[in-house]
C-alpha positions as CSV (number, residue, x, y, z in Angstrom):
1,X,97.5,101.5,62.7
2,X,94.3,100.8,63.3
3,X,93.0,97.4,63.6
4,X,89.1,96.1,62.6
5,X,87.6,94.9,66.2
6,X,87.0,91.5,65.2
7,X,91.1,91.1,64.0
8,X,91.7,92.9,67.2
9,X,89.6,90.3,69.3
10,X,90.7,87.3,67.9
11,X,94.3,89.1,68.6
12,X,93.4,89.2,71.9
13,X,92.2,86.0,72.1
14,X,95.0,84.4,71.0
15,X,97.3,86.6,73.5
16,X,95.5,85.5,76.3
17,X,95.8,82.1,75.5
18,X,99.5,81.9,75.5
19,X,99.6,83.8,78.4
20,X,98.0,81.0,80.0
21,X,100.0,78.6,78.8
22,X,103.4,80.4,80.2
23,X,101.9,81.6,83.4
24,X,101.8,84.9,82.3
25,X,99.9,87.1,84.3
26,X,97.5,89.6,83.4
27,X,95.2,87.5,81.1
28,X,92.7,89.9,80.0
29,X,90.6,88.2,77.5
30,X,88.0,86.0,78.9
31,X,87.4,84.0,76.2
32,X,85.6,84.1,72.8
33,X,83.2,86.3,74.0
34,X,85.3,89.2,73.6
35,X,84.9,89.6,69.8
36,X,80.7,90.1,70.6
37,X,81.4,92.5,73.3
38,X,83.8,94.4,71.4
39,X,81.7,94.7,68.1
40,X,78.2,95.8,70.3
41,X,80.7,98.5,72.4
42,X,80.5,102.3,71.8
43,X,84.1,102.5,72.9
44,X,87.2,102.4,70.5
45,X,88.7,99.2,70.5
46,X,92.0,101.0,72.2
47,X,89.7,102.1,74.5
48,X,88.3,98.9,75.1
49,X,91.7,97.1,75.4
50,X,93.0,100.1,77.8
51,X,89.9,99.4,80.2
52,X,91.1,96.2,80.7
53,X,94.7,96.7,81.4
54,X,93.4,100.0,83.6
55,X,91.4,98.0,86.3
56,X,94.3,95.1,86.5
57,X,96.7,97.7,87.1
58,X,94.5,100.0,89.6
59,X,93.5,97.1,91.6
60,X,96.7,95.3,92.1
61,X,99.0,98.6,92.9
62,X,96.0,99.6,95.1
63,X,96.6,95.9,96.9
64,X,99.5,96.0,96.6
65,X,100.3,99.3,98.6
66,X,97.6,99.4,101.0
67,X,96.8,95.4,101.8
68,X,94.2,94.9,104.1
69,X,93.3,98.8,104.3
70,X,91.3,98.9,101.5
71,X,88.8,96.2,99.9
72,X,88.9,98.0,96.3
73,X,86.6,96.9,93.3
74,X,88.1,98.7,90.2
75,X,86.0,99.5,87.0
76,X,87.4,101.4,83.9
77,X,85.2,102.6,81.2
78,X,86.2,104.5,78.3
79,X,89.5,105.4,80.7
80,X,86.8,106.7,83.3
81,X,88.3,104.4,86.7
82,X,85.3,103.9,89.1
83,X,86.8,102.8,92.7
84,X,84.0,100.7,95.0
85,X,84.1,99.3,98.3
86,X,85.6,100.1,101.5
87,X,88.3,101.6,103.5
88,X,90.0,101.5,106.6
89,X,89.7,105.4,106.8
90,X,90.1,108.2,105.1
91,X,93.7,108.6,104.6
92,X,93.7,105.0,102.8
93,X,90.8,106.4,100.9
94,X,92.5,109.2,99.3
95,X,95.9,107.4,99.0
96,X,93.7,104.6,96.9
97,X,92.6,107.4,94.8
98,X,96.0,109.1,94.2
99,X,97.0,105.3,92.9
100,X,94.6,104.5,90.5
101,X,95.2,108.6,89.1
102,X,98.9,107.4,88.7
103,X,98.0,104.5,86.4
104,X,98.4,104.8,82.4
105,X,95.7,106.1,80.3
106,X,93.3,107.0,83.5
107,X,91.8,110.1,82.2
108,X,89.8,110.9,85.6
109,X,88.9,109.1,88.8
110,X,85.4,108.5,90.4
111,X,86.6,107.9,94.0
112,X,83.5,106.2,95.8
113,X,85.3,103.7,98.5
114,X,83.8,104.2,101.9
115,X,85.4,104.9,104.8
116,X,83.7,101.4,106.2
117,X,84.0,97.7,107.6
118,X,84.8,95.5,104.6
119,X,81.7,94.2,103.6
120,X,80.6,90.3,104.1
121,X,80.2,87.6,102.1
122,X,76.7,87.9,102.5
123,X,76.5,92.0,102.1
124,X,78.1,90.8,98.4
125,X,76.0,88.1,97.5
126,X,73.0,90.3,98.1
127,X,74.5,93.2,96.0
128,X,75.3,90.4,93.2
129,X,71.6,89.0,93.4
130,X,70.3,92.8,92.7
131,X,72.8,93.2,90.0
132,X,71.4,90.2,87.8
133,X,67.7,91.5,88.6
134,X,68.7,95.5,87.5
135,X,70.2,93.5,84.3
136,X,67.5,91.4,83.8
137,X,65.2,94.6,84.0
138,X,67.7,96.0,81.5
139,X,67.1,93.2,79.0
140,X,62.9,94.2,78.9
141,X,63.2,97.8,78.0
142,X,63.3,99.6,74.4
143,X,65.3,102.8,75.2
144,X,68.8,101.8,75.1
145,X,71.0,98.6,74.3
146,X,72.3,96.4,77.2
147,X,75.5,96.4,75.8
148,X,75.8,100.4,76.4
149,X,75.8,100.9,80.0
150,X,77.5,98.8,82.6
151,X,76.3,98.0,85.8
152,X,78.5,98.0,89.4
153,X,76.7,97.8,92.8
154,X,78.1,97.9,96.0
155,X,76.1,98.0,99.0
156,X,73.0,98.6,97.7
157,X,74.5,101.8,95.8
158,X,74.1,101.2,91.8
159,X,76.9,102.5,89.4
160,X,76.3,103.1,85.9
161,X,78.5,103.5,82.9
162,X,78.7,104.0,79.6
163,X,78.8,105.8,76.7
164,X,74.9,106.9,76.0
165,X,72.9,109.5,75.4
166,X,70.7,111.5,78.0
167,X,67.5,109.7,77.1
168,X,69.7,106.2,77.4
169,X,71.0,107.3,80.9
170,X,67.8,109.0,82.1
171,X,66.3,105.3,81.0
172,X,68.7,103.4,82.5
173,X,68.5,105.4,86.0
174,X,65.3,104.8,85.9
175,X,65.2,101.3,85.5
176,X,67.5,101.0,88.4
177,X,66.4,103.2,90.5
178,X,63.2,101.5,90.5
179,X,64.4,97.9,91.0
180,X,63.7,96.5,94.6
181,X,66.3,96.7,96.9
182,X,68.7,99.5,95.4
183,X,69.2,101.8,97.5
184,X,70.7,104.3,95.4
185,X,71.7,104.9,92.1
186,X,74.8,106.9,90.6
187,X,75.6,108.2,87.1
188,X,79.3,107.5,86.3
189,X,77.7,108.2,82.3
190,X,79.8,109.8,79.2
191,X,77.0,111.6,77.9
192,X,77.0,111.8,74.3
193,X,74.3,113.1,71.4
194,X,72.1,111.1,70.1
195,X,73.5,111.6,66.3
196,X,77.1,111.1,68.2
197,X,75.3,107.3,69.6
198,X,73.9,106.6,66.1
199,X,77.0,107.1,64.8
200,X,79.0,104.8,66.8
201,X,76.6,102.0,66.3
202,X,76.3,102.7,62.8
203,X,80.2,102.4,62.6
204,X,80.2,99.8,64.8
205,X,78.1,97.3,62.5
206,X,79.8,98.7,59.1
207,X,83.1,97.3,60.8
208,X,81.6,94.0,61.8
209,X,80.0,93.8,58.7
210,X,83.6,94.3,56.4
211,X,85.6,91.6,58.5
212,X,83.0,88.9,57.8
């Protein structure tokens, strides 16, 4: 059965509230916000809940298994798993990437961990103060919709996702790419056609527009 994304949402919602009530762990709705982001996503709403269970799961049995060998930063979109940050060495590295290929519904792994010191507090603020300014960047341009391409920075390095088109992601890179203080940037994109992105959207606002 398929489930309008605003009923799903508010499912969600309600989910994660009672899991906070018994202690349950995951929680993986973050609040009312949820219903916006799921109405404005390209993704399927199955998609969307999978992406959320995906990057709990990869992260914690990544953890879990390799402690303090690995500082991972999992990212799932559209079942595409992105792995960030740094390993002890190269074995870990791989042995991360064999973990987050075991978890449900992964349909491919991006490995990017670096065989590195695990960054400082300070290396992450930095990489969080270039996020916001890539985003805010993001917010000013007419080629593609904020909602439709995530942004993940790690060391200076800029990860993109998303469902978009090439004129979106050609956009996109070039937005980041010219923002001061990346270093780098990285497509992690689903490329789709442009009639394929209309579509979506178009579906995407017929379903919001039926649960109102």
């Amino acid at each position: 059965m398929k489930f309008p994304r605003k009923l799903l949402a508010s499912l969600l919602l309600a989910l994660g509230a009672a899991s906070v009530m018994q202690g349950c762990i995951p929680v993986f709705v973050g609040g009312a916000g949820v219903a916006v982001a799921m109405t404005a996503d390209r993704r399927s709403s199955g998609a969307y809940v999978d992406d959320e269970s995906i990057e709990w799961k990869a992260g914690k049995w990544i953890n879990d298994r390799l402690g303090d060998k690995v500082h991972v930063n999992a990212t799932s979109f559209n079942r595409k798993l992105l792995l960030t940050g740094e390993a002890f060495n190269d074995a870990s590295r791989e042995e991360a990437g064999r973990i987050a290929a075991s978890v449900e519904n992964v349909r491919e792994v991006v490995n990017e961990l670096r065989v590195a010191p695990t960054s400082t507090l300070s290396a992450r603020t930095n990489d969080t103060y270039i996020s916001s300014k890539v985003k805010a960047r993001f917010v000013d341009q007419k080629e593609f919709h904020l909602p439709h391409v995530k942004v993940v920075i790690e060391a200076g390095t800029v990860y993109l996702l998303g469902l978009v088109s090439q004129r979106e992601g050609d956009a996109a890179t070039e937005v980041a790419r010219s923002t001061n203080g990346v270093q780098k940037v990285v497509r992690v994109f689903e490329y789709i056609s442009e009639e394929e992105a209309r579509r979506l959207d178009g579906a995407n606002r017929s379903t919001d527009s039926s649960t109102k």
